[in-house]
Biopython code that builds the backbone (N, CA, C, O; Angstrom):
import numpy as np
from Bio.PDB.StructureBuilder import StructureBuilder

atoms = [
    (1, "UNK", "N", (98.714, 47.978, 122.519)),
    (1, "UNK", "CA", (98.820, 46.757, 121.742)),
    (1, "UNK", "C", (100.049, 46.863, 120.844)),
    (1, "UNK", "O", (100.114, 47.945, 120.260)),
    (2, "UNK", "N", (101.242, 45.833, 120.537)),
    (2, "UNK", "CA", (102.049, 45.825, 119.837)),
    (2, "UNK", "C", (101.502, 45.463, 118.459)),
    (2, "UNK", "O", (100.301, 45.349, 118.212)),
    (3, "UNK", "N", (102.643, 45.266, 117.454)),
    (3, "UNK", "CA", (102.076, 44.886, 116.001)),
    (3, "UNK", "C", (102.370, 43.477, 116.176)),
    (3, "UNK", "O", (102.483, 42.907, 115.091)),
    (4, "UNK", "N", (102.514, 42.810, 117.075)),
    (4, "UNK", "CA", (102.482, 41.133, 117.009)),
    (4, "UNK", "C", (101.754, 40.993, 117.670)),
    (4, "UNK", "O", (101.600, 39.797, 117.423)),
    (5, "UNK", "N", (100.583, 41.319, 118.915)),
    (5, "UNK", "CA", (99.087, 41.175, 119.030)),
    (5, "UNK", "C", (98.478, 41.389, 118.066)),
    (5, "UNK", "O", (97.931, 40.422, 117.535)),
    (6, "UNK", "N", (98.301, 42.965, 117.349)),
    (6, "UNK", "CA", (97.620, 43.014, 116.023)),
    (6, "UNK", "C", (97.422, 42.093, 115.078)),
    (6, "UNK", "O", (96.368, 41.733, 114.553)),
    (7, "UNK", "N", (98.774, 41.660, 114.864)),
    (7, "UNK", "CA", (98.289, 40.598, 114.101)),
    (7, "UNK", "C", (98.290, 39.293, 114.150)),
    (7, "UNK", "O", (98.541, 38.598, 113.165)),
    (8, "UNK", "N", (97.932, 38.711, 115.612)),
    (8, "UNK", "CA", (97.717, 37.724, 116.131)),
    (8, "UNK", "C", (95.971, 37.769, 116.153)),
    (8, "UNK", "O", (95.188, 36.838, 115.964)),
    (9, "UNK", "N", (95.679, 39.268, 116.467)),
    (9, "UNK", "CA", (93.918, 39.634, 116.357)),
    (9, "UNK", "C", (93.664, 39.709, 114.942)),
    (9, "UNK", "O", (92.465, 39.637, 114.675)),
    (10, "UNK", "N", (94.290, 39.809, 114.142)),
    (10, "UNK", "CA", (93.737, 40.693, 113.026)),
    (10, "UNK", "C", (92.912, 39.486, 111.997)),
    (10, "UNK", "O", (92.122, 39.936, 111.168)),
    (11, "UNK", "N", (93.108, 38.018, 112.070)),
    (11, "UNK", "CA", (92.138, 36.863, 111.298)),
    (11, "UNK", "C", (90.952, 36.737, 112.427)),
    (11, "UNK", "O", (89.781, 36.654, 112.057)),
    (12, "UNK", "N", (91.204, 36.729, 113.432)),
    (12, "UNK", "CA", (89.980, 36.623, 114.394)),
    (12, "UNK", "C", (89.425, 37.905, 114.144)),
    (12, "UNK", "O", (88.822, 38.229, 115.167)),
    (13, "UNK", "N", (89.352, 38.624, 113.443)),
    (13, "UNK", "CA", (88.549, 40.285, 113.644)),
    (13, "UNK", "C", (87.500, 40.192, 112.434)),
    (13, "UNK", "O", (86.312, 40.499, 112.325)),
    (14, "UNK", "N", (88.455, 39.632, 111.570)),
    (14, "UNK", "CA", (88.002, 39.552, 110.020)),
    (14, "UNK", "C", (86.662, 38.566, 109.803)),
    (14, "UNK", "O", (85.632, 38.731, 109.149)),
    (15, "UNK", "N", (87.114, 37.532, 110.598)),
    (15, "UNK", "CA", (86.417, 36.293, 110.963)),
    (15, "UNK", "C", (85.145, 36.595, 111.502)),
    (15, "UNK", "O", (84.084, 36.081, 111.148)),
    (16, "UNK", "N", (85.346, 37.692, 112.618)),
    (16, "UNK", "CA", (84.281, 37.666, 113.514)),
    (16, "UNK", "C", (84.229, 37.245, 114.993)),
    (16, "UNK", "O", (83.381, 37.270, 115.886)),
    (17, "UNK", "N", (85.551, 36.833, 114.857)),
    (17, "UNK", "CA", (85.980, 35.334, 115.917)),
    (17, "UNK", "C", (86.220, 36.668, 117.245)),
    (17, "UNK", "O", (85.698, 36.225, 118.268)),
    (18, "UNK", "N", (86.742, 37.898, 117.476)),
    (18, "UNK", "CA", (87.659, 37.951, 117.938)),
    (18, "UNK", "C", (86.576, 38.677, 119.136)),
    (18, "UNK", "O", (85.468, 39.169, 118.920)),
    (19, "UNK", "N", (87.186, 38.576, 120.227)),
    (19, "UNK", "CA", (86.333, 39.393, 121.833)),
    (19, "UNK", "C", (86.131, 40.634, 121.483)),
    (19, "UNK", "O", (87.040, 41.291, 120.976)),
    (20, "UNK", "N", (84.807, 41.182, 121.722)),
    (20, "UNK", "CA", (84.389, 42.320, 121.353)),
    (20, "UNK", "C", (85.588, 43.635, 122.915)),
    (20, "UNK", "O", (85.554, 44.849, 123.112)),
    (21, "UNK", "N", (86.331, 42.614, 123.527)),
    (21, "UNK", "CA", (87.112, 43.823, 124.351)),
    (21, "UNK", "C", (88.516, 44.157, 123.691)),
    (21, "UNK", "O", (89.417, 44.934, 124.007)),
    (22, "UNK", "N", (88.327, 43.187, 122.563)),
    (22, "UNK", "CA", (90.115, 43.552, 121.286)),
    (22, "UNK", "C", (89.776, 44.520, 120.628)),
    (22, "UNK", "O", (90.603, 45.353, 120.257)),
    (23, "UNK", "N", (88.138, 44.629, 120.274)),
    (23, "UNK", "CA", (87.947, 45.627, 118.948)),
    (23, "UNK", "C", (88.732, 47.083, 119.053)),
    (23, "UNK", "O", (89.488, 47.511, 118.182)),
    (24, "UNK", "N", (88.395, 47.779, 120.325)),
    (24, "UNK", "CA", (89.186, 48.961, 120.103)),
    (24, "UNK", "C", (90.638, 48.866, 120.253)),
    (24, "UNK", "O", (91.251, 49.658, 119.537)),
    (25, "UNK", "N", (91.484, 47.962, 121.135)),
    (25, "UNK", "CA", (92.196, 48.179, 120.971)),
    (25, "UNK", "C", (93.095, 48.011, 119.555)),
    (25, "UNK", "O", (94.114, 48.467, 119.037)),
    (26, "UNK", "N", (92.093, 47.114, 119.304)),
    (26, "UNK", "CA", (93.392, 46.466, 117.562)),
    (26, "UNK", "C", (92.937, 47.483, 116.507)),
    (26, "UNK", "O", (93.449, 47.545, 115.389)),
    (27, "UNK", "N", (91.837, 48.362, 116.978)),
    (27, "UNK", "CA", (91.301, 49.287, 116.116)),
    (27, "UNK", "C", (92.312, 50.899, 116.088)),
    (27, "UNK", "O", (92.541, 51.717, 115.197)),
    (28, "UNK", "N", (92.755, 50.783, 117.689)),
    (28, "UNK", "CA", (92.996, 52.297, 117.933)),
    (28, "UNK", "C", (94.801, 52.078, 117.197)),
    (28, "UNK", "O", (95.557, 52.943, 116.757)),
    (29, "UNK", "N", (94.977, 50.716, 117.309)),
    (29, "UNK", "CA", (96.655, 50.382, 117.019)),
    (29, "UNK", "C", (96.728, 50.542, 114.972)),
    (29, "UNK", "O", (97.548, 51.148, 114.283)),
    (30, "UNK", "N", (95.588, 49.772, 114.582)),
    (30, "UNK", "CA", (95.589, 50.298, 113.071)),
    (30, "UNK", "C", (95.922, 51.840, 112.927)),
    (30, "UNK", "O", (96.957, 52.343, 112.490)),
    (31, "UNK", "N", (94.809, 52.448, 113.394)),
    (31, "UNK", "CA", (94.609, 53.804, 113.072)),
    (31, "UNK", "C", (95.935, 54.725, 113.685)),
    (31, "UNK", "O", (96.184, 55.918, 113.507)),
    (32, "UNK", "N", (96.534, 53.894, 114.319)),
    (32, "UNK", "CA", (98.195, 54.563, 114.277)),
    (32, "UNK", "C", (99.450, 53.765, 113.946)),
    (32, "UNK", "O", (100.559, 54.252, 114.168)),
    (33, "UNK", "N", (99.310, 52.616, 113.450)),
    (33, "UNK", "CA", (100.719, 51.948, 112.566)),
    (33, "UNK", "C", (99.843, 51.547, 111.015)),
    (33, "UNK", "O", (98.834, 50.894, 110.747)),
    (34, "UNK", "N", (100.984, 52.436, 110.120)),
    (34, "UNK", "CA", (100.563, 52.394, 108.712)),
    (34, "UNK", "C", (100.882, 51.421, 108.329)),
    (34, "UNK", "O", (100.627, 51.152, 107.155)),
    (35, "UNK", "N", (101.391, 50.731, 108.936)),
    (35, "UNK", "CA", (102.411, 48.842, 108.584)),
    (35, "UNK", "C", (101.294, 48.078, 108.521)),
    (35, "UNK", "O", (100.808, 47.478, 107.562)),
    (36, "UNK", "N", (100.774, 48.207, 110.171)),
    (36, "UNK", "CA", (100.045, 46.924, 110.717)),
    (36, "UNK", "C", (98.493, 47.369, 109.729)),
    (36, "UNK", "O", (97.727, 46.448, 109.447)),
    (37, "UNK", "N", (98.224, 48.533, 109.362)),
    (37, "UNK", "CA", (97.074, 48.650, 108.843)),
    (37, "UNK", "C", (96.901, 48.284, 107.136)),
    (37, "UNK", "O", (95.921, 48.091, 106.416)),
    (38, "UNK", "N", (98.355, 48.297, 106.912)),
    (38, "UNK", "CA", (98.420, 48.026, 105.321)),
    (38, "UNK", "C", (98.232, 46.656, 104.863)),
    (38, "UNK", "O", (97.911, 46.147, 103.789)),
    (39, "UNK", "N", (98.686, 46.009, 106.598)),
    (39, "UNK", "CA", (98.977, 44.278, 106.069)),
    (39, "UNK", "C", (97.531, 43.973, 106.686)),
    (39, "UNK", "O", (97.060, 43.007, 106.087)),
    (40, "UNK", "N", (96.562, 44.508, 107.781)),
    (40, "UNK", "CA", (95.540, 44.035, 108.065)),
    (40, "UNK", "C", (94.321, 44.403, 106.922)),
    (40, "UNK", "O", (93.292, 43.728, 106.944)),
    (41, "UNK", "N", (94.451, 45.288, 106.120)),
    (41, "UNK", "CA", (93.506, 45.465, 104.655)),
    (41, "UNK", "C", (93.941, 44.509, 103.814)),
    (41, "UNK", "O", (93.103, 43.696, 103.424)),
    (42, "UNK", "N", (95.350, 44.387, 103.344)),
    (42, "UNK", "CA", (95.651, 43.170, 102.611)),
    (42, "UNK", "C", (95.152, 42.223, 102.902)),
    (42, "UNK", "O", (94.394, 41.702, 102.083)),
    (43, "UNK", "N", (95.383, 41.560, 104.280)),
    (43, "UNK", "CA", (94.711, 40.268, 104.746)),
    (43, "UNK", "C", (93.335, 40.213, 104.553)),
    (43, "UNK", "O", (92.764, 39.276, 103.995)),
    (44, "UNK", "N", (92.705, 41.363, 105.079)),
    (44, "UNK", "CA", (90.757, 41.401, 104.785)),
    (44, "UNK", "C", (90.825, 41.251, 103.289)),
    (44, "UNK", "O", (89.897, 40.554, 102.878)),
    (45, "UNK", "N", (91.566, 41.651, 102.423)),
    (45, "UNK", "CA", (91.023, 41.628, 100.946)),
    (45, "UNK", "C", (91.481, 39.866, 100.363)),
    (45, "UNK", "O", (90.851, 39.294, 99.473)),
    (46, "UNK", "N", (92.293, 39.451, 100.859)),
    (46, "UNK", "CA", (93.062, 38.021, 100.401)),
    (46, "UNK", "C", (91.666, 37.072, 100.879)),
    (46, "UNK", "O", (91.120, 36.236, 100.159)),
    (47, "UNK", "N", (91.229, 37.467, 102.376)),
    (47, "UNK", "CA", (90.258, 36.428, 103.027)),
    (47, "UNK", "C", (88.780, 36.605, 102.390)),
    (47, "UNK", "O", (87.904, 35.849, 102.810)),
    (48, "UNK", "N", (88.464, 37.535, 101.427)),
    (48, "UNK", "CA", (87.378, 38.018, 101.038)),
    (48, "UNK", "C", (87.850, 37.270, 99.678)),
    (48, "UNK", "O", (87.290, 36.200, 99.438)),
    (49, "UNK", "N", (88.453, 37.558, 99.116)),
    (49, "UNK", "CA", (88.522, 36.799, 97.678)),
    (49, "UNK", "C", (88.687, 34.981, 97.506)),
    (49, "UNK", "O", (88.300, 34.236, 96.606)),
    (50, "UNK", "N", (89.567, 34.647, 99.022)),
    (50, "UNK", "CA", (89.301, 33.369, 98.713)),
    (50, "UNK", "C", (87.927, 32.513, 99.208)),
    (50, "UNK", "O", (87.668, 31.374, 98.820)),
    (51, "UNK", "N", (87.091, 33.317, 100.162)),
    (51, "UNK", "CA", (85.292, 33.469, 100.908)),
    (51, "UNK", "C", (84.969, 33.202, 99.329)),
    (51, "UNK", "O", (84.654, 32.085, 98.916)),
    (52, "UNK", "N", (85.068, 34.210, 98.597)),
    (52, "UNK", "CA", (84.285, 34.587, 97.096)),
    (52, "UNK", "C", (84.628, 33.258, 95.762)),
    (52, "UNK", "O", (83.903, 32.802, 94.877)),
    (53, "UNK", "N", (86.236, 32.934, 96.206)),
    (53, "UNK", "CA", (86.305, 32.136, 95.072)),
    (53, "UNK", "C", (85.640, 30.520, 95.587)),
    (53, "UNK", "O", (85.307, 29.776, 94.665)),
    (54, "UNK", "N", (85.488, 30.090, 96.799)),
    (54, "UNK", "CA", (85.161, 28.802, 97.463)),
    (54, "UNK", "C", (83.702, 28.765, 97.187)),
    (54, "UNK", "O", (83.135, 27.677, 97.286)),
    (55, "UNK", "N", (82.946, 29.946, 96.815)),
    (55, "UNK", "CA", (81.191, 30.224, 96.528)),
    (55, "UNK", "C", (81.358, 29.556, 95.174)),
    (55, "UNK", "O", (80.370, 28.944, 94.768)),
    (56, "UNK", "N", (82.642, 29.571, 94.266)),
    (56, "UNK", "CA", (82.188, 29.376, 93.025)),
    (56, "UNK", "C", (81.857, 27.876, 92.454)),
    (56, "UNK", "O", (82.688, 27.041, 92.813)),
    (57, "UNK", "N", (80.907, 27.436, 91.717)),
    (57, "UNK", "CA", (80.176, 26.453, 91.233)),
    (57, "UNK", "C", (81.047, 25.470, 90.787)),
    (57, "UNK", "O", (81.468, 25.868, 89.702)),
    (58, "UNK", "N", (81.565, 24.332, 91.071)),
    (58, "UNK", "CA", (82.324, 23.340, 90.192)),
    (58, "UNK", "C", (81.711, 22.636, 89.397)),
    (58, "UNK", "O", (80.676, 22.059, 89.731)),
    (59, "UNK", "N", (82.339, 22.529, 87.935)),
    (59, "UNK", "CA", (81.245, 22.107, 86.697)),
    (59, "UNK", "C", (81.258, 20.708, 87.148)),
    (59, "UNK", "O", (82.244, 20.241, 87.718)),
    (60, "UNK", "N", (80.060, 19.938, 86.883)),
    (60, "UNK", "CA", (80.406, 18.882, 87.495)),
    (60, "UNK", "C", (81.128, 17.491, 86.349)),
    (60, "UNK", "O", (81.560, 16.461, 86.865)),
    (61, "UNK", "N", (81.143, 17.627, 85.331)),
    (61, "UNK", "CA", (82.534, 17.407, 84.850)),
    (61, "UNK", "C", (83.911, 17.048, 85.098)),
    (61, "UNK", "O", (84.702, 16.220, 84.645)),
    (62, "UNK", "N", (83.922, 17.808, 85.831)),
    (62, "UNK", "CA", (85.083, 18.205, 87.258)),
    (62, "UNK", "C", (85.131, 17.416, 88.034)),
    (62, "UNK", "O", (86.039, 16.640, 88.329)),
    (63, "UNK", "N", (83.673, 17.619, 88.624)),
    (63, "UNK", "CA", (83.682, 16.795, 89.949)),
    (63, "UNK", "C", (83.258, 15.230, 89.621)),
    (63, "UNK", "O", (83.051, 14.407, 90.513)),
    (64, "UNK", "N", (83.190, 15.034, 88.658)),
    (64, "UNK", "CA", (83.278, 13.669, 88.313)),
    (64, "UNK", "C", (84.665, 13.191, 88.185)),
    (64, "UNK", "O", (84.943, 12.259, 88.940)),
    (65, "UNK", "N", (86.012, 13.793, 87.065)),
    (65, "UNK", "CA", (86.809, 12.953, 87.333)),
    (65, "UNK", "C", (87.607, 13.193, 88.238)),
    (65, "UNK", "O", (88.554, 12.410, 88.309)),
    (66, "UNK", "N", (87.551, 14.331, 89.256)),
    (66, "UNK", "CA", (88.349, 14.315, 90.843)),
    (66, "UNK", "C", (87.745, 12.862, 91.357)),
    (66, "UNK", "O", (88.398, 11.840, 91.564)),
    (67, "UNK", "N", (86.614, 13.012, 91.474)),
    (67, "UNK", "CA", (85.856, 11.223, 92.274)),
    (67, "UNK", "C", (86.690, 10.010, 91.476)),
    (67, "UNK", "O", (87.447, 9.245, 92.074)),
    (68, "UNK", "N", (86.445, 9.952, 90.070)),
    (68, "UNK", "CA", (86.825, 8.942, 89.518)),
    (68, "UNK", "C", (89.023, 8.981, 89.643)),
    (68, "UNK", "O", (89.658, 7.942, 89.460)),
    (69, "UNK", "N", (89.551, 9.987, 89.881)),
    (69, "UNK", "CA", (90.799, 10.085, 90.138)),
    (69, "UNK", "C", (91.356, 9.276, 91.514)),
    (69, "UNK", "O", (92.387, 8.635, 91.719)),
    (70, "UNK", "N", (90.111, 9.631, 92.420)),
    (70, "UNK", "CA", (90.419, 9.705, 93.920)),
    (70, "UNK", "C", (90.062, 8.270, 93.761)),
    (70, "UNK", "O", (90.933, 7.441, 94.022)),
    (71, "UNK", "N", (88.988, 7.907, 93.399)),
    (71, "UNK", "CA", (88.722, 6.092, 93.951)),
    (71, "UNK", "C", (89.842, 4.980, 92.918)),
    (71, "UNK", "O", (89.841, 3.752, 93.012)),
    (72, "UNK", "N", (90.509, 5.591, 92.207)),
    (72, "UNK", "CA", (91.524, 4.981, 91.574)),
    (72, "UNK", "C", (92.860, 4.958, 92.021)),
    (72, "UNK", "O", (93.805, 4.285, 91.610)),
    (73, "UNK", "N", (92.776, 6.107, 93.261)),
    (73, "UNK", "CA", (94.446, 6.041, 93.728)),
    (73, "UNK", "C", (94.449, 5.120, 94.496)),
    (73, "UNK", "O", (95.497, 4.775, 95.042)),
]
sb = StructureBuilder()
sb.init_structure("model")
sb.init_model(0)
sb.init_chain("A")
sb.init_seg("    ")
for serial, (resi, resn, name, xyz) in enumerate(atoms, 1):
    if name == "N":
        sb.init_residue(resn, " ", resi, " ")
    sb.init_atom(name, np.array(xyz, "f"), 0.0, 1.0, " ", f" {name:<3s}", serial, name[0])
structure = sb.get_structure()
């Protein structure tokens, strides 16, 4: 596997999305390019924090004058 498959696999892996016949290979290609493995942890940690921040509660305050913004444009 090159590092432009890798990381053509590497949001489908994270996801869940990706064919269980990529796993080893995009697995065995991490565990030998320190590049492709530095930017595929970065990416798992970026896609985990924005998973975590989309959970968070909007006061509804908020979501009142986004509505009242939006039916005024």
């Amino acid at each position: 596997m090159t590092c432009e498959d890798a990381h053509l696999h590497m949001h489908d892996y994270i996801s869940g999305e990706l064919a269980r016949e990529h796993h080893k290979p995009l697995m065995d290609h991490l565990d030998s390019c320190p590049n492709c493995k530095k930017f595929f942890l970065q990416t798992q940690q970026m896609l985990t924090s924005v998973r975590n921040a989309m959970r968070q509660e909007v006061p509804s305050d908020l979501q009142d004058a986004v509505h009242s913004i939006l039916a005024n444009a």
